[in-house]
C-alpha positions in Angstrom: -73.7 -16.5 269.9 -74.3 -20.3 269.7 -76.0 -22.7 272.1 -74.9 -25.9 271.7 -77.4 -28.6 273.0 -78.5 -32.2 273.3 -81.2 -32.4 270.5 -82.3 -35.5 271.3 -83.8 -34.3 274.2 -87.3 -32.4 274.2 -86.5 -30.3 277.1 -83.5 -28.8 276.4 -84.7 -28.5 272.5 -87.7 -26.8 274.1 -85.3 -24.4 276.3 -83.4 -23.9 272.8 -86.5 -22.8 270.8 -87.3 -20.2 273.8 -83.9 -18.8 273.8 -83.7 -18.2 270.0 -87.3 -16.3 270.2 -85.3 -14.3 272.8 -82.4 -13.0 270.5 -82.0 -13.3 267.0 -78.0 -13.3 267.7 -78.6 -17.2 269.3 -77.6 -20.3 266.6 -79.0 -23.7 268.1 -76.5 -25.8 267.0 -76.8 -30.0 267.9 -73.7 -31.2 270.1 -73.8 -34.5 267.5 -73.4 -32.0 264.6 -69.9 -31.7 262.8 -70.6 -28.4 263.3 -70.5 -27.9 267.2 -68.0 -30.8 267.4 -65.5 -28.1 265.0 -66.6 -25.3 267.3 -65.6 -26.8 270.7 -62.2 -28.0 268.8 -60.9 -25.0 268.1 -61.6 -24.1 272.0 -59.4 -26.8 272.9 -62.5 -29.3 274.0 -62.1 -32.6 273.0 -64.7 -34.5 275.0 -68.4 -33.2 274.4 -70.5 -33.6 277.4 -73.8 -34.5 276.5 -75.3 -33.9 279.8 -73.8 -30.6 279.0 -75.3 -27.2 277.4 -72.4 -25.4 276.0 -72.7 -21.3 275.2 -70.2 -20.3 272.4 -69.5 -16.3 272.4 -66.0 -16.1 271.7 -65.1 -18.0 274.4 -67.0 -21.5 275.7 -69.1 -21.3 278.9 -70.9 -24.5 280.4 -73.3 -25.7 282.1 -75.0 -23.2 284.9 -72.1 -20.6 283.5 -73.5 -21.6 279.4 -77.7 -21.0 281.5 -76.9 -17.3 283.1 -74.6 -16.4 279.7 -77.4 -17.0 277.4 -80.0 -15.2 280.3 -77.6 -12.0 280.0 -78.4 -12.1 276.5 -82.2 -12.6 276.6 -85.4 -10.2 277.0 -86.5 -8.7 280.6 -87.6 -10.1 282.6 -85.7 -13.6 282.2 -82.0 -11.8 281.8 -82.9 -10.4 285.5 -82.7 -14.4 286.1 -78.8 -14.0 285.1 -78.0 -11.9 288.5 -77.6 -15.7 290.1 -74.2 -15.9 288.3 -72.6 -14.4 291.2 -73.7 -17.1 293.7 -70.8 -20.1 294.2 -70.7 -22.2 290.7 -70.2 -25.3 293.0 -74.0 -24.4 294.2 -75.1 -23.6 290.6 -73.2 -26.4 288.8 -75.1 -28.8 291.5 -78.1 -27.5 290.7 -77.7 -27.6 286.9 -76.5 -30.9 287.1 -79.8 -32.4 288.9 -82.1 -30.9 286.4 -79.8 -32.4 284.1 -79.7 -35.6 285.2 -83.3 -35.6 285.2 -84.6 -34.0 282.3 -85.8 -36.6 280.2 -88.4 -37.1 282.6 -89.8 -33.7 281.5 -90.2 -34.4 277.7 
């Protein structure tokens, strides 16, 4: 299971760190790396969002999709957090794309 993430920014390298104390199973792998960029190729993604978190388990998820995949795979109580799945991605994806858009002011 890889999570694929901006590592140039301190939050979402923070939010890496605490998933891989979660499950041993997680890889932190930089979207720069040639290594990601490989990974997403052979899923038929070209263009690497950077505002993007990507969740590589046999198949790609992203963004809010990539947040409640890699909750489903954490310890209780934060994979309780991954029951919001099932609300509209629209909603999610809106939501995931704000904190996005302004984490850098969280470093």
């Amino acid at each position: 299971m890889h999570i694929l993430y901006d590592d140039q920014c301190k939050f979402c390298t923070k939010i890496s760190q605490w998933a891989l104390a979660q499950n041993r199973d997680f890889t932190a792998v930089s979207m720069r790396s040639p290594e990601a960029k490989a990974m997403l190729k052979h899923h038929g993604i070209q263009f690497i969002d950077l505002q993007t978190v990507y969740f590589v388990n046999n198949k790609v998820s992203v963004r809010s999709a990539a947040v409640f995949n890699i909750l489903r795979n954490t310890k209780t109580p934060w994979r309780w957090l991954s029951i919001f799945r099932f609300l509209p991605s629209k909603l999610t994806d809106f939501i995931y794309k704000w904190v996005a858009k302004n984490r850098y002011r969280w470093n």
